[in-house]
DRENDO-482612 format. One record per residue (C-alpha): residue in three letters; residue number from 1; x, y, z. Coordinates in nm, 3 decimals, padded with zeros to 5 digits. Layout:
<vextors>
residuo: ALA num: NUM xx: X yy: Y zz: Z $
...
</vextors>
This chain:
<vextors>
residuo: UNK num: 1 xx: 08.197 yy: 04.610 zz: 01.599 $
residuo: UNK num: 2 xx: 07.859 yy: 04.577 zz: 01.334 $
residuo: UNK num: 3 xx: 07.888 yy: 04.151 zz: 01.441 $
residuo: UNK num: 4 xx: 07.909 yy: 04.254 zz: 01.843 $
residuo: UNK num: 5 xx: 07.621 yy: 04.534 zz: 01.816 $
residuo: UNK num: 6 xx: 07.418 yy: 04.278 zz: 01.638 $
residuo: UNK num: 7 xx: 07.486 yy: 03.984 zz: 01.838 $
residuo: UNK num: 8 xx: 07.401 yy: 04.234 zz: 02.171 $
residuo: UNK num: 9 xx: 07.056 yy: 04.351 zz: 01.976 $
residuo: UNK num: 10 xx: 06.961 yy: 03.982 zz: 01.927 $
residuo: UNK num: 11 xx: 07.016 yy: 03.888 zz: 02.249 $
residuo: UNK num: 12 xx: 06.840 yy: 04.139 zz: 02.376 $
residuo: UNK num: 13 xx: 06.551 yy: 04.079 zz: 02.122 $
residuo: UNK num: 14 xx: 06.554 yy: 03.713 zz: 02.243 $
residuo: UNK num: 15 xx: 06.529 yy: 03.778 zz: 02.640 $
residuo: UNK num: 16 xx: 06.244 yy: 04.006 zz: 02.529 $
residuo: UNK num: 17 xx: 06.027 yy: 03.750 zz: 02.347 $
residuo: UNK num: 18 xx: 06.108 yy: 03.478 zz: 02.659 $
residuo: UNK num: 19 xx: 06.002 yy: 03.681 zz: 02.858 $
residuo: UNK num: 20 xx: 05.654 yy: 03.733 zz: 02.713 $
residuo: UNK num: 21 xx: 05.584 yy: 03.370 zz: 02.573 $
residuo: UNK num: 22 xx: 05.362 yy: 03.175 zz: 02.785 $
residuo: UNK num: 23 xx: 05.509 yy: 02.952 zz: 03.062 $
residuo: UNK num: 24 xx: 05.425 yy: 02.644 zz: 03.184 $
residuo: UNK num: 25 xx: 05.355 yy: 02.714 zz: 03.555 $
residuo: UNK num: 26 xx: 05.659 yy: 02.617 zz: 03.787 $
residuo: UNK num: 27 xx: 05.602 yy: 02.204 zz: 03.868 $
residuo: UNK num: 28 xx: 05.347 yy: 02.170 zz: 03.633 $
residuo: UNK num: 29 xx: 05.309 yy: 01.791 zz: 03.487 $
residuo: UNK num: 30 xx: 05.098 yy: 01.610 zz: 03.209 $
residuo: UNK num: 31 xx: 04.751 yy: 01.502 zz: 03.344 $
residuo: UNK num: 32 xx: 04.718 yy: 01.270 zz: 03.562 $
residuo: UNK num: 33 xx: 05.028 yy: 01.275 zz: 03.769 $
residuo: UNK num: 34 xx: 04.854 yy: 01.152 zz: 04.060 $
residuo: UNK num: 35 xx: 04.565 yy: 00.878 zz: 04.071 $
residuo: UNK num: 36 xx: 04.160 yy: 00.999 zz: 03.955 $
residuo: UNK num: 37 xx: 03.873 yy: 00.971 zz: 04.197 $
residuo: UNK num: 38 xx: 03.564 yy: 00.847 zz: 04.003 $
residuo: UNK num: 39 xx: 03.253 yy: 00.905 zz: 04.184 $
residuo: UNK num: 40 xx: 02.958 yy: 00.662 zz: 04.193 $
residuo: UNK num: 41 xx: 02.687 yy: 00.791 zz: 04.349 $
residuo: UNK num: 42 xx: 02.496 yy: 00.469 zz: 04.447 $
residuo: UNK num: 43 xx: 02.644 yy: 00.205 zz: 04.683 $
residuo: UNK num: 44 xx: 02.851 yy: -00.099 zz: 04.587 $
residuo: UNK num: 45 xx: 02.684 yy: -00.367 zz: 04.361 $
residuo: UNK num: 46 xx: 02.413 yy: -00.156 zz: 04.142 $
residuo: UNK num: 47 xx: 02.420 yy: -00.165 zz: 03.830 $
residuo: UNK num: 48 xx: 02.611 yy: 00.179 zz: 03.808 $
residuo: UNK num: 49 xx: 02.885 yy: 00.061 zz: 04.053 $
residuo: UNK num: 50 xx: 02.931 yy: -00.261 zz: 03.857 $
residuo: UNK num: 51 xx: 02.942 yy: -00.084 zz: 03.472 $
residuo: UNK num: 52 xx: 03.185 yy: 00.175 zz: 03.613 $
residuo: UNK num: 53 xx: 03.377 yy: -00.091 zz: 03.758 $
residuo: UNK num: 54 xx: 03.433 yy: -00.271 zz: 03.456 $
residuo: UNK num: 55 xx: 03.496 yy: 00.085 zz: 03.249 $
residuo: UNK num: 56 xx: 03.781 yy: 00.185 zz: 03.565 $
residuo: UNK num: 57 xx: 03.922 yy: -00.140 zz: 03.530 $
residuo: UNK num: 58 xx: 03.968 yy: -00.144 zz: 03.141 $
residuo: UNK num: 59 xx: 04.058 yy: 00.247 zz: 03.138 $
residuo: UNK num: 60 xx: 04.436 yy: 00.301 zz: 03.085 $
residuo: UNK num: 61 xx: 04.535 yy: 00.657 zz: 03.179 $
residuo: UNK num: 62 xx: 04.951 yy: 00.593 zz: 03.355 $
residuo: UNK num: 63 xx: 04.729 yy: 00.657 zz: 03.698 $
residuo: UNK num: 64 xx: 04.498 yy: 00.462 zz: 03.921 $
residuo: UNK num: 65 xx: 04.105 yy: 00.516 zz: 03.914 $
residuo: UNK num: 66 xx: 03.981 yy: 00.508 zz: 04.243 $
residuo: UNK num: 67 xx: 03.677 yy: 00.415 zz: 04.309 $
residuo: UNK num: 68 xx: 03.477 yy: 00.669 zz: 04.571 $
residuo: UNK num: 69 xx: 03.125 yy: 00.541 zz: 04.656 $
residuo: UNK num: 70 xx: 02.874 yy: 00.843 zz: 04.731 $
residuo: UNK num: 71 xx: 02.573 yy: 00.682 zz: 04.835 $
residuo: UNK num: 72 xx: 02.194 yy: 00.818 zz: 04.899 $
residuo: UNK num: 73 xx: 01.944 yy: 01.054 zz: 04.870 $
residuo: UNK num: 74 xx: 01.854 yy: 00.893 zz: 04.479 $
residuo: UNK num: 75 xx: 02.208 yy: 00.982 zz: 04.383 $
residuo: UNK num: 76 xx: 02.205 yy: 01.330 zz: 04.393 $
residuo: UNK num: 77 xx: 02.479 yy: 01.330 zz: 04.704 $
residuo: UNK num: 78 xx: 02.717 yy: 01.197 zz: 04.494 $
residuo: UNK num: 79 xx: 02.584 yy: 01.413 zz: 04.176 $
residuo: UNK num: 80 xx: 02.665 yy: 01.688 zz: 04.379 $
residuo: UNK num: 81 xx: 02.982 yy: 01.633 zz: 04.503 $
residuo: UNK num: 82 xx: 03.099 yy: 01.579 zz: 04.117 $
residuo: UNK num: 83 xx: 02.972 yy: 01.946 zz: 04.011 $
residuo: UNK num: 84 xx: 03.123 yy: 02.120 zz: 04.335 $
residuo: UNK num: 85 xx: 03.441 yy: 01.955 zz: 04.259 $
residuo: UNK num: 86 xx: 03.759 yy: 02.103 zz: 04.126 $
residuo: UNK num: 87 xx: 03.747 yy: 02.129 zz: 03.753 $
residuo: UNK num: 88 xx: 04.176 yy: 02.005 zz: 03.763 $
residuo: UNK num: 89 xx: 04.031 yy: 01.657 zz: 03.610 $
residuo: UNK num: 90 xx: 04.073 yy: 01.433 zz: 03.875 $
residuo: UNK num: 91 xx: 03.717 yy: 01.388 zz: 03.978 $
residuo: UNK num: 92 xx: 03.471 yy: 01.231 zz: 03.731 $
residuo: UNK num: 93 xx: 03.154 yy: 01.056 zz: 03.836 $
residuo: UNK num: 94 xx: 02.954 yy: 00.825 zz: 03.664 $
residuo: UNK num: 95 xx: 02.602 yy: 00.908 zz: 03.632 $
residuo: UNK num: 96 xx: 02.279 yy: 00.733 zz: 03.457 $
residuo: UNK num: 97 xx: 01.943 yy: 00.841 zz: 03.307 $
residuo: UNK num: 98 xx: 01.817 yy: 00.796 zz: 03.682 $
residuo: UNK num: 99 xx: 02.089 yy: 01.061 zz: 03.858 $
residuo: UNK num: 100 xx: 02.171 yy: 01.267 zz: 03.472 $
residuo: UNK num: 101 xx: 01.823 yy: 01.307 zz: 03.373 $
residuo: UNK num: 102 xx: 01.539 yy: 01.198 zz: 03.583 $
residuo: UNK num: 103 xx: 01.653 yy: 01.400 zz: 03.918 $
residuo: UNK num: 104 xx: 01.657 yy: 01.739 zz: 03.737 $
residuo: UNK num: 105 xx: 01.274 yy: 01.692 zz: 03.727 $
residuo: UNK num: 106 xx: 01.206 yy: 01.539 zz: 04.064 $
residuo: UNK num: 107 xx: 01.431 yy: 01.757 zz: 04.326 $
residuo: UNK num: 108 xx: 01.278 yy: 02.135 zz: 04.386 $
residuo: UNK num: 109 xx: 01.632 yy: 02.230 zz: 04.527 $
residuo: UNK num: 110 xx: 01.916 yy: 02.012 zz: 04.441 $
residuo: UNK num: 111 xx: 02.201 yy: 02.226 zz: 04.553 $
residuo: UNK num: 112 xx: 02.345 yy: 02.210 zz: 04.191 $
residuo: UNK num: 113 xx: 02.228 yy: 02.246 zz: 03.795 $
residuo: UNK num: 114 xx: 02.344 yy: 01.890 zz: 03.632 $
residuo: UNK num: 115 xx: 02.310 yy: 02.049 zz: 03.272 $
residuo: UNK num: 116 xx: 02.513 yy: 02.385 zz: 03.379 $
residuo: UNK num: 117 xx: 02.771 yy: 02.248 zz: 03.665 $
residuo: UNK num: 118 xx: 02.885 yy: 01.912 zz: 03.505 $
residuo: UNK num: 119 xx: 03.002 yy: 01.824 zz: 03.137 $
residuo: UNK num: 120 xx: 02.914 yy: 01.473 zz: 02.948 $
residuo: UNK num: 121 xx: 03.245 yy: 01.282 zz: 02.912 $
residuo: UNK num: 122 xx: 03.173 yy: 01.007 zz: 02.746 $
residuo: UNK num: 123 xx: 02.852 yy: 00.723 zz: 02.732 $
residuo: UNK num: 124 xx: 02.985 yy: 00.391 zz: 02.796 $
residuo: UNK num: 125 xx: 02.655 yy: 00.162 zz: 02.684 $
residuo: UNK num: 126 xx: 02.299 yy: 00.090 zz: 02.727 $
residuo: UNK num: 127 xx: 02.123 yy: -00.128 zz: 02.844 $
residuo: UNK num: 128 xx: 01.757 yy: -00.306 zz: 02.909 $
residuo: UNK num: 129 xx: 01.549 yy: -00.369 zz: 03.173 $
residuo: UNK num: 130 xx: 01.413 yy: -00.721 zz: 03.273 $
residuo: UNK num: 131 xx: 01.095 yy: -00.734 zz: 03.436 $
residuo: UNK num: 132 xx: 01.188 yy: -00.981 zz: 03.723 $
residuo: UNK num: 133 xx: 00.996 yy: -01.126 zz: 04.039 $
residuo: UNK num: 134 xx: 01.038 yy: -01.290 zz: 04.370 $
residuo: UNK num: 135 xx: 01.120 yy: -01.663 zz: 04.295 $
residuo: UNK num: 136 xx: 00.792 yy: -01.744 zz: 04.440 $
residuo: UNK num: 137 xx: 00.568 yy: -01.555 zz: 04.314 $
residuo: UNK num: 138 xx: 00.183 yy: -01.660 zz: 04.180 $
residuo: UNK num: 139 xx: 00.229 yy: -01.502 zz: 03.818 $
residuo: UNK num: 140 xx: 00.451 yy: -01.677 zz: 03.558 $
residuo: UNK num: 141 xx: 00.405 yy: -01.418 zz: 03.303 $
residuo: UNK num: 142 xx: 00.361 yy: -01.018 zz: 03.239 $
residuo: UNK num: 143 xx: 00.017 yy: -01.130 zz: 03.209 $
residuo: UNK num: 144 xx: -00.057 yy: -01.276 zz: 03.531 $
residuo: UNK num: 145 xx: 00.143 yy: -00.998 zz: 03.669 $
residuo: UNK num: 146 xx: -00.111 yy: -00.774 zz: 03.554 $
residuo: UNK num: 147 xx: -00.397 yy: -00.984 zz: 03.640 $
residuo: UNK num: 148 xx: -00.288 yy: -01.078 zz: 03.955 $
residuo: UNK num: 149 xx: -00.207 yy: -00.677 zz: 04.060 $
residuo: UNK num: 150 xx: -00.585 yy: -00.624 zz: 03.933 $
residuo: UNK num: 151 xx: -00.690 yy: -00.823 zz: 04.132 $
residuo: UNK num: 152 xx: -00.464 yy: -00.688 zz: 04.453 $
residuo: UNK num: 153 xx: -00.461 yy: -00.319 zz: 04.425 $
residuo: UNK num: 154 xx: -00.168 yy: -00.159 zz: 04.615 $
residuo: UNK num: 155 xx: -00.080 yy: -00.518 zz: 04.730 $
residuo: UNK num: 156 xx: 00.186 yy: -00.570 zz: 04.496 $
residuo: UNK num: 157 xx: 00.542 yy: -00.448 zz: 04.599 $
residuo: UNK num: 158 xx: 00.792 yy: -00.325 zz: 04.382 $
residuo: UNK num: 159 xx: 01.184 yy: -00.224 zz: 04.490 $
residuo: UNK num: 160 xx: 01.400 yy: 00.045 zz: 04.351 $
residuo: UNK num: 161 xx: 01.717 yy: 00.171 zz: 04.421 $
residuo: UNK num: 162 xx: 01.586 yy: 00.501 zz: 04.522 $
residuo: UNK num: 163 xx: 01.293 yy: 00.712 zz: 04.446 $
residuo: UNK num: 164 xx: 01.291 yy: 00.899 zz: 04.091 $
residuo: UNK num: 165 xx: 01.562 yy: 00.633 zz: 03.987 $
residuo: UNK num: 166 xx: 01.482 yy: 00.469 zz: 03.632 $
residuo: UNK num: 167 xx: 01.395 yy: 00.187 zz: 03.787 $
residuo: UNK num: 168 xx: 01.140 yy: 00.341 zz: 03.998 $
residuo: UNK num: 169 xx: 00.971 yy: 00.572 zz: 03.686 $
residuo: UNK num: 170 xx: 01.029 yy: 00.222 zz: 03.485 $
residuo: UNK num: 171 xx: 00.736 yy: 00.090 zz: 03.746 $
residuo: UNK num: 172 xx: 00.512 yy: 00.369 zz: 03.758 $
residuo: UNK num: 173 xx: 00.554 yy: 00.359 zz: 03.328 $
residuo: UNK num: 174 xx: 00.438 yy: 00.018 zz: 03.392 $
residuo: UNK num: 175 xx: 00.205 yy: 00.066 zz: 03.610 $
residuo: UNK num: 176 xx: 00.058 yy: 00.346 zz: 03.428 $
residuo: UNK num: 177 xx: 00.045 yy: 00.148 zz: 03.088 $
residuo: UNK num: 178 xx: -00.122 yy: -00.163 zz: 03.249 $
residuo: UNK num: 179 xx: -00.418 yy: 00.070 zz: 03.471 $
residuo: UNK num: 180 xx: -00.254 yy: -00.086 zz: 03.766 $
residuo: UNK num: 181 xx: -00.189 yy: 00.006 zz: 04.153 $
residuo: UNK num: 182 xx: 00.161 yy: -00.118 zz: 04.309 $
residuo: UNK num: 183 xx: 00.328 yy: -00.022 zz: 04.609 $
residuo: UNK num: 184 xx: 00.677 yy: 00.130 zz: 04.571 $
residuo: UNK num: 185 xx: 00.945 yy: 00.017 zz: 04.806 $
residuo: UNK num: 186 xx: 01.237 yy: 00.261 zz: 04.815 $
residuo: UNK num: 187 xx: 01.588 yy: 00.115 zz: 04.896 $
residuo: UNK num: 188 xx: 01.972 yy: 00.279 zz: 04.911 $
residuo: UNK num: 189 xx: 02.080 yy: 00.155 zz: 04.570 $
residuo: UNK num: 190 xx: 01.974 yy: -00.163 zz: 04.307 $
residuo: UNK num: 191 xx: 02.188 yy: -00.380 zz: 04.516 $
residuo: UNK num: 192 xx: 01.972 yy: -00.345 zz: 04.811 $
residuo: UNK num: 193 xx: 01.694 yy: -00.349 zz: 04.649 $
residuo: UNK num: 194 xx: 01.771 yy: -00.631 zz: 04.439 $
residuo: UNK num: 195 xx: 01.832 yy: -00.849 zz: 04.799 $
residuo: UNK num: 196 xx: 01.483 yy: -00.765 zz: 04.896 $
residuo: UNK num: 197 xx: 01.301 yy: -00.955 zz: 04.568 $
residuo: UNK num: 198 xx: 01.583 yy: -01.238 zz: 04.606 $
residuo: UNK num: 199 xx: 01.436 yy: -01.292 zz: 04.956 $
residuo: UNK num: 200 xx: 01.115 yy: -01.289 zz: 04.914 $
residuo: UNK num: 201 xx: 01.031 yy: -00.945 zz: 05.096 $
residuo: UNK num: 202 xx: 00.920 yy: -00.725 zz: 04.753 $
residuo: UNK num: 203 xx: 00.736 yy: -00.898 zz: 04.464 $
residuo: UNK num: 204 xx: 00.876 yy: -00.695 zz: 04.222 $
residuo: UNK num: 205 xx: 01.158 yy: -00.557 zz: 04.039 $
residuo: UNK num: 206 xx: 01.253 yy: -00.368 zz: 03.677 $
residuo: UNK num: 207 xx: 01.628 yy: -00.320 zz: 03.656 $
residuo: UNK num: 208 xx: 01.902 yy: -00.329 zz: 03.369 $
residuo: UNK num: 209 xx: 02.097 yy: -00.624 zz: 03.314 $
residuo: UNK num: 210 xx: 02.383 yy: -00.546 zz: 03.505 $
residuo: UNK num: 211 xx: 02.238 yy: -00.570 zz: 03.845 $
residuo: UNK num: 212 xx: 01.953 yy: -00.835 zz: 03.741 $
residuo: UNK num: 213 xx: 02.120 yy: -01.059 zz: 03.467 $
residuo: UNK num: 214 xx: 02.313 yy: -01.322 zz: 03.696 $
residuo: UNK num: 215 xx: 01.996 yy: -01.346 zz: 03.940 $
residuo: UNK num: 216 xx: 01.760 yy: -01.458 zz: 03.665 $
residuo: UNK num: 217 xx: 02.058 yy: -01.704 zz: 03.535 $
residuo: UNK num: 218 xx: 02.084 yy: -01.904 zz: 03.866 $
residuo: UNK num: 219 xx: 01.731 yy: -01.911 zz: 03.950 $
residuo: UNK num: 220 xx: 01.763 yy: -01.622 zz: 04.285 $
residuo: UNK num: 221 xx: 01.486 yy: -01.469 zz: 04.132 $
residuo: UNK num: 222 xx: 01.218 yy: -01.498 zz: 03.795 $
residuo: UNK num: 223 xx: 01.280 yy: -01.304 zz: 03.475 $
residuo: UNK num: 224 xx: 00.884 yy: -01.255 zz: 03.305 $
residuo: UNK num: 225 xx: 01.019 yy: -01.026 zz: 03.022 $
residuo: UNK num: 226 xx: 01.279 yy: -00.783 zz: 02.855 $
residuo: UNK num: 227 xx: 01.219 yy: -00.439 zz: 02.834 $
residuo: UNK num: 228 xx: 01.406 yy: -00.386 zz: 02.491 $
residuo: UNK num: 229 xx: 01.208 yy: -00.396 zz: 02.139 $
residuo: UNK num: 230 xx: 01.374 yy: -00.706 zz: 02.061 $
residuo: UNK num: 231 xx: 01.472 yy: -01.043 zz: 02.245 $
residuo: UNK num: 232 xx: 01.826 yy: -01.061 zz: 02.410 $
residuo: UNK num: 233 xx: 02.084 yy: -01.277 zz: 02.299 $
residuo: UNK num: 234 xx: 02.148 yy: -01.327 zz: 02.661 $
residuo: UNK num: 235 xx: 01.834 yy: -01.426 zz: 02.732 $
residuo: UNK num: 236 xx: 01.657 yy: -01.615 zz: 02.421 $
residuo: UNK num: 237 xx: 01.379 yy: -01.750 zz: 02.597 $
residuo: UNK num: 238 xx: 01.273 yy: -01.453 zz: 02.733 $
residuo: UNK num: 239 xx: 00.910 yy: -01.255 zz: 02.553 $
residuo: UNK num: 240 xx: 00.930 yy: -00.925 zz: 02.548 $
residuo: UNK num: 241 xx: 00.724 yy: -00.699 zz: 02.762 $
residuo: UNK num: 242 xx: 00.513 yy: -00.602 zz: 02.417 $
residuo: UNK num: 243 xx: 00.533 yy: -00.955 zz: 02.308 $
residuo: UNK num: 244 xx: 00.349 yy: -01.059 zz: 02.711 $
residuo: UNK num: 245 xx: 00.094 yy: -00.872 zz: 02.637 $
residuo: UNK num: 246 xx: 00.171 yy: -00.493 zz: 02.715 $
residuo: UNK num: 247 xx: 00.219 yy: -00.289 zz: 02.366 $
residuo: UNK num: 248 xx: 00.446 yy: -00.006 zz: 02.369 $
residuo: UNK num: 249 xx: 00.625 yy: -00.055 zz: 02.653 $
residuo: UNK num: 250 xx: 01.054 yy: -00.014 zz: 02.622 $
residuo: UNK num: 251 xx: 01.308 yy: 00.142 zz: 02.914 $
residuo: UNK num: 252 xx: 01.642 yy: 00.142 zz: 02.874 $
residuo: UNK num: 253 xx: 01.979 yy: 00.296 zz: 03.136 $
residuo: UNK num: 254 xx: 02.254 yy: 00.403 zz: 02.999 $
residuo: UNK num: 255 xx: 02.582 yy: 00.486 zz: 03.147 $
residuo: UNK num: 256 xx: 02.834 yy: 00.768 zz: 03.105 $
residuo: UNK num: 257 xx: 03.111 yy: 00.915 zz: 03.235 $
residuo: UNK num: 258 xx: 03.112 yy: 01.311 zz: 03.365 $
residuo: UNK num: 259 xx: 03.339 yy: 01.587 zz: 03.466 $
residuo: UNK num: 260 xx: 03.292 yy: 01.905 zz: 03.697 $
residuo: UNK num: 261 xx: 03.191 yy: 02.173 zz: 03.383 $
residuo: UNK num: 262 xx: 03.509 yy: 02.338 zz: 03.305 $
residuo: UNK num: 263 xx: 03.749 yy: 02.057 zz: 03.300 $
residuo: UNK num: 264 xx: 04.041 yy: 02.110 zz: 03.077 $
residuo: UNK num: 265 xx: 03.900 yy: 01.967 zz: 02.727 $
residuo: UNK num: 266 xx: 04.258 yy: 01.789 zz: 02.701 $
residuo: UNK num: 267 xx: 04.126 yy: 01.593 zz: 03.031 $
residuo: UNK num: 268 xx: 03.805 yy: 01.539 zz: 02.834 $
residuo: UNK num: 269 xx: 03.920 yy: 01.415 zz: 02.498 $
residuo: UNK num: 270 xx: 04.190 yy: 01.170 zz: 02.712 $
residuo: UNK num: 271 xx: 03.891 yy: 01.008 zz: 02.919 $
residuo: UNK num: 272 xx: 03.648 yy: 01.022 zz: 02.594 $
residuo: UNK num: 273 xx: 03.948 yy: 00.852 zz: 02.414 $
residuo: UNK num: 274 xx: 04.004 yy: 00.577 zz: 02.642 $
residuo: UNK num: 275 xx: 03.596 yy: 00.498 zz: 02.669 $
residuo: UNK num: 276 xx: 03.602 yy: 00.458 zz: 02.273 $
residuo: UNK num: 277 xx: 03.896 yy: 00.189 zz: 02.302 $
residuo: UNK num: 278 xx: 03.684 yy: 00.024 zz: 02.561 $
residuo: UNK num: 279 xx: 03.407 yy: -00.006 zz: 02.321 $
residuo: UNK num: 280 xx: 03.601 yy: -00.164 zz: 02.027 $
residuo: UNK num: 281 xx: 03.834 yy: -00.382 zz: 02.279 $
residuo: UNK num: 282 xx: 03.704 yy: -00.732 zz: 02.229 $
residuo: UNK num: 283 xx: 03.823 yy: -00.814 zz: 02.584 $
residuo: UNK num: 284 xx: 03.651 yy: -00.508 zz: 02.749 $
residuo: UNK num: 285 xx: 03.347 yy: -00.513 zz: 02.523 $
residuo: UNK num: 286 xx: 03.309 yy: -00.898 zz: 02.627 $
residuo: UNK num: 287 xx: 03.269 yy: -00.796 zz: 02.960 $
residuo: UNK num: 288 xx: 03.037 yy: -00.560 zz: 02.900 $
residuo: UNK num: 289 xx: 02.827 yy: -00.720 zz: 02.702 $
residuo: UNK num: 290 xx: 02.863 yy: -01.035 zz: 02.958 $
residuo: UNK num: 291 xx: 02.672 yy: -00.781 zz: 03.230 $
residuo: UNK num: 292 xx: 02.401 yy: -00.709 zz: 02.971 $
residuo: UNK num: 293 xx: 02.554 yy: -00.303 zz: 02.828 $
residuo: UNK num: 294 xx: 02.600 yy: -00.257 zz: 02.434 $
residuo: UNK num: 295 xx: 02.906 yy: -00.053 zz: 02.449 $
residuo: UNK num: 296 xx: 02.861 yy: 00.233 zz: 02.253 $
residuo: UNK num: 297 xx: 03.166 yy: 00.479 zz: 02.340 $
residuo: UNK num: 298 xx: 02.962 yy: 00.819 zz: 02.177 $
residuo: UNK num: 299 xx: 03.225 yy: 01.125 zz: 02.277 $
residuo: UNK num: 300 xx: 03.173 yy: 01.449 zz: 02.447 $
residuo: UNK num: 301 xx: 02.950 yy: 01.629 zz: 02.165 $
residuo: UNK num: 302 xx: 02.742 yy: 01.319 zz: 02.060 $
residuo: UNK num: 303 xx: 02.678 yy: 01.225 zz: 02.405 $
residuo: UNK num: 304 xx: 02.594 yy: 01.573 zz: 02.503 $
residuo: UNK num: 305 xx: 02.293 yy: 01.598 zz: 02.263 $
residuo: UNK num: 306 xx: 02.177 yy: 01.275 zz: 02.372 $
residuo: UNK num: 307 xx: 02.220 yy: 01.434 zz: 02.699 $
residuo: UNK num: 308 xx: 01.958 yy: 01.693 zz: 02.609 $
residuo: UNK num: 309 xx: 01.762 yy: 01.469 zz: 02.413 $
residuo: UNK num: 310 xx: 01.629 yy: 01.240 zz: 02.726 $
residuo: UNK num: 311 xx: 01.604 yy: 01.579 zz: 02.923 $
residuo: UNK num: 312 xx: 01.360 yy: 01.686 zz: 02.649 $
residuo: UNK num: 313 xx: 01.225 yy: 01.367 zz: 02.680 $
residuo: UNK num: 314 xx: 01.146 yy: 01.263 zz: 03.020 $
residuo: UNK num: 315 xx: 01.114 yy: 01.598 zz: 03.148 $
residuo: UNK num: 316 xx: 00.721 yy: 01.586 zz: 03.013 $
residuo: UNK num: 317 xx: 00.697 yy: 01.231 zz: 03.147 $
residuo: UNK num: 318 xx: 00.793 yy: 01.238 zz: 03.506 $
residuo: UNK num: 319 xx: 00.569 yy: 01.567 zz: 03.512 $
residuo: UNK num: 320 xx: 00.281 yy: 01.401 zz: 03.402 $
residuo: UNK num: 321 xx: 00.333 yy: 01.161 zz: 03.685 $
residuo: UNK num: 322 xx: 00.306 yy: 01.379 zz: 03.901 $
residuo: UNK num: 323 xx: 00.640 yy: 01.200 zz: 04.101 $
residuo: UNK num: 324 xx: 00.875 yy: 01.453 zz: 04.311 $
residuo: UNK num: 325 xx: 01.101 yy: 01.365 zz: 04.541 $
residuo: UNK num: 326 xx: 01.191 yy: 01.645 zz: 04.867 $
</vextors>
């Protein structure tokens, strides 16, 4: 009778504690169980588009990455569409200095905080800029580039993939360092604006590696310098732009990986994961490297104080510039 009473009270005990342990909601799965949409917010061929490529392609999560092309307005269309997302971790977007840092400063009304309504993922590398003109152009140095827009004020044309983009602020940094006037030519994205100095139509163009590199290699258009303290090892032969005769000049993009704020930190730490492999694969680093990015892999907290690190940083510069973007 003792054995029965007991055997009742613990059964009793036991539908009591199942009852209030937590449950895994009815159909629930592990993450992802269906594929992830990662945002780009510049069209195809830029040098965002072609990093995040090569990071989608080398990323192993059991699902697809598909690839969701949010063109225009600088990037800040496809910025947005990232923080108003559901935080379930199946949108991420990759962003750059240009579209993480730079548009905070330049937009009055964006719609969206970047700092507040998205979370930093993961960076996937850095990368220089290479000061690069039309294949015809008079100058055959950053010297006679600076001469010869001395002696043309406002005559000069440089491209950009979009007003307020790094490549734009790279310009007016060098136009600002060399007491030079050029004339800014806005396009939808580096590839764009990359076609325009390839055909002759722009004189001018500073962009990273990835959407330059292979159009200084076959001749489409001139390389003059590298942005970076140092020489390349992609490009020996190339001064850099202190070494040509302008002091204190450096730009750099990086790219990273984000997530609408609030994604599940699991979601996090599996993307952040799988960017760190990338970085130490030699097959995925190689083709990184091959487009001109230093992988670097930093996780959610280092990346996110580099994060607020450039916002501290260029916030003062693209003041002083007096650049905004409506």
């Amino acid at each position: 009778m003792i054995t029965m009473l007991r055997r009742g009270c613990l059964g009793v005990m036991a539908a009591l504690f199942g009852a209030l342990a937590p449950v895994a909601p009815a159909g629930a799965q592990a993450w992802p169980d269906r594929p992830v949409r990662l945002i780009i917010p510049f069209p195809p061929g830029g040098g965002t588009d072609v990093v995040a490529r090569v990071a989608a392609q080398c990323m192993n999560l059991g699902q697809p990455i598909v690839i969701d092309n949010r063109a225009g307005a600088g990037g800040t269309i496809g910025t947005e569409a990232a923080a108003k997302a559901p935080a379930d971790g199946y949108t991420l977007v990759s962003l750059t200095l240009s579209s993480a840092v730079l548009n905070t400063f330049l937009y009055n009304n964006l719609g969206f905080d970047t700092r507040r309504d998205l979370a930093a993922v993961a960076e996937i590398g850095r990368s220089p800029n290479i000061v690069t003109v039309r294949p015809n152009f008079p100058a055959r140095d950053v010297r006679g580039l600076i001469e010869h827009a001395r002696a043309n004020p406002e005559r000069v044309t440089y491209s950009s993939g979009g007003n307020g983009t790094i490549v734009h602020m790279s310009s007016v940094l060098f136009a600002n360092m060399a007491g030079v006037r050029l004339q800014h030519v806005p396009f939808r994205g580096g590839g764009p604006a990359l076609q325009s100095v390839m055909a002759g139509q722009v004189d001018l163009m500073i962009d990273a590696l990835p959407v330059v590199g292979a159009a200084v290699r076959d001749g489409s258009i001139r390389g003059l310098a590298v942005t970076a303290a140092q020489r390349l090892p992609q490009f020996p032969d190339l001064p850099t732009v202190a070494e040509s005769g302008l002091p204190g000049y450096e730009t750099q993009n990086w790219f990273g990986i984000f997530a609408p704020a609030r994604t599940p930190r699991a979601v996090v730490d599996r993307v952040a994961a799988e960017v760190a492999r990338i970085a130490r694969d030699p097959a995925c680093r190689a083709r990184l490297t091959d487009i001109g990015v230093e992988p670097t892999g930093l996780g959610p907290e280092p990346f996110t104080a580099f994060w607020d690190q450039e916002l501290a940083t260029w916030g003062p510069i693209v003041r002083d510039s007096g650049a905004r973007v409506e």
